[in-house]
C-alpha positions in Angstrom: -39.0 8.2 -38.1 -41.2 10.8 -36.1 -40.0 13.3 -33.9 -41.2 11.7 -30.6 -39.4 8.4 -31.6 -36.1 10.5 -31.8 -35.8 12.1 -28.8 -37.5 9.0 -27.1 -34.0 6.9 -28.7 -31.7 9.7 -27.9 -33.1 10.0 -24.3 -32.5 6.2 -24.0 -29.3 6.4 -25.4 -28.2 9.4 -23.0 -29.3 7.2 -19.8 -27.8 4.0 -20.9 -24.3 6.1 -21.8 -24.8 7.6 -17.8 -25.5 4.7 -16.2 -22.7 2.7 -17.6 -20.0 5.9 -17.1 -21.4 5.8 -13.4 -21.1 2.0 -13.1 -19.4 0.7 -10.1 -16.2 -1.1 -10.9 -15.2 -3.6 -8.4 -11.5 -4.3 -9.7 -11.3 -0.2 -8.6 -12.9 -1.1 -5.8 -10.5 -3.8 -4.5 -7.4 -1.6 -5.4 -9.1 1.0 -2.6 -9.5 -1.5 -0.1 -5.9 -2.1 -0.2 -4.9 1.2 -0.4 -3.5 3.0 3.1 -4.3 6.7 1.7 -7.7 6.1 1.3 -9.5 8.6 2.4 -6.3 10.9 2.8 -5.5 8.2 5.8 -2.6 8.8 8.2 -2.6 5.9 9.7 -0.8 3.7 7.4 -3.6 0.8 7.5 -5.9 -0.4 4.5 -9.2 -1.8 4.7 -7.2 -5.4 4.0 -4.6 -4.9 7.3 -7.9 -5.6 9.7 -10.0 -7.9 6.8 -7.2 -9.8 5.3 -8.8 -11.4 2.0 -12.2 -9.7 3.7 -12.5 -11.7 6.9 -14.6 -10.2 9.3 -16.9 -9.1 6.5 -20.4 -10.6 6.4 -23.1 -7.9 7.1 -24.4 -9.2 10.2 -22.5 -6.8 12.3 -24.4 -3.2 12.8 -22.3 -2.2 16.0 -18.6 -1.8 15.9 -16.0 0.4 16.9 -18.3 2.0 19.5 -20.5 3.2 16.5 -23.8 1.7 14.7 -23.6 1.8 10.7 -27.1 2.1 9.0 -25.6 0.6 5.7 -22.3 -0.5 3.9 -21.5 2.8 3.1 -21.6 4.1 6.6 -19.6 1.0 7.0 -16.9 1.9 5.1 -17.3 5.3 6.3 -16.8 4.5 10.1 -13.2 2.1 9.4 -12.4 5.5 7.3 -12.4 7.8 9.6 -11.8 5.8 12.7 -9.0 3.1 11.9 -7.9 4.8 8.7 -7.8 8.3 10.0 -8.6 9.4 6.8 -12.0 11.7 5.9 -15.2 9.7 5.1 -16.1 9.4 1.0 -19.3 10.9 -0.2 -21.9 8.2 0.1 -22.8 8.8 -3.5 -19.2 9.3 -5.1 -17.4 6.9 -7.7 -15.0 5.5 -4.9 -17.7 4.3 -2.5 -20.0 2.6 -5.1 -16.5 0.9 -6.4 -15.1 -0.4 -2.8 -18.8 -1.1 -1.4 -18.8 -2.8 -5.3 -16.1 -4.8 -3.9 -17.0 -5.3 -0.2 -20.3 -7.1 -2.2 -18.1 -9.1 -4.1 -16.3 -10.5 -0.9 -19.6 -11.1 1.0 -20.6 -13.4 -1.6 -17.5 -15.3 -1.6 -17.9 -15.7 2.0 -21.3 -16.7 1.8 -20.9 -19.4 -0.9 -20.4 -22.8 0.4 -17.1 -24.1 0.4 -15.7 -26.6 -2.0 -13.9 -29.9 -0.8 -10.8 -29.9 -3.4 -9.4 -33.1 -4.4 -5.5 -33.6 -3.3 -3.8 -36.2 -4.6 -2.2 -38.1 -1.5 -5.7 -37.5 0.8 
C-alpha cells in the first residue's frame, strides 16, 4: 500500500473516531431534561416540571417567554436561563447536542400519529 492510501485511511479513520466521540446521546440528553441543576439552575425546576413527557414541545412556537428563539438551541437556552435560572450551555457543547438530541426524539413522538390500542372489554 502507497503512502497516499495510508494517510488517506488513517485520516478517515481519525474523522470517523471524532465524529462518533462527539455523537449526541439522547439517553444523556433525557437525563438533562429532567435534571433541576441544569445549567447550575436555582430554581429547583427541570425542563420536564413545565413539559411533562415533552408537552408543549412541537417547534411551531418561535415566541415565548417574552423572547424569540432562532433555533432549538436558543430554545433550550431561553427555558435555561429564564425558568431554570441557571446559565445558558454553549450552543456547540456535548450537553446541548445531547438534550436538543432528546428534545428531537420527543418531537417525533408527538408528531407520529397515534395508535388506537386494543382493550379487551371496549
Amino acid at each position: 500500500m502507497n503512502k497516499g492510501k495510508i494517510m488517506a485511511l488513517s485520516a478517515g479513520l481519525a474523522a470517523l473516531l471524532l465524529s462518533s466521540a462527539y455523537a449526541a446521546d439522547a439517553g444523556k440528553g433525557k437525563a438533562l431534561f429532567n435534571d433541576a441543576k441544569l445549567g447550575g439552575g436555582t430554581a429547583g425546576k427541570s425542563c420536564n416540571t413545565c413539559h411533562a413527557g415533552g408537552s408543549g414541545i412541537d417547534g411551531s412556537k418561535k415566541e415565548f417567554m417574552g423572547g424569540k428563539a432562532k433555533s432549538l438551541e436558543g430554545a433550550v437556552n431561553m427555558c435555561i436561563t429564564m425558568m431554570l435560572q441557571g446559565k445558558a450551555l454553549d450552543p456547540k457543547s456535548a450537553e446541548m447536542a445531547n438534550i436538543t438530541a432528546y428534545i428531537r426524539t420527543l418531537k417525533k413522538e408527538a408528531a407520529a400519529p397515534m395508535k388506537k390500542k386494543s382493550v379487551e372489554g371496549c
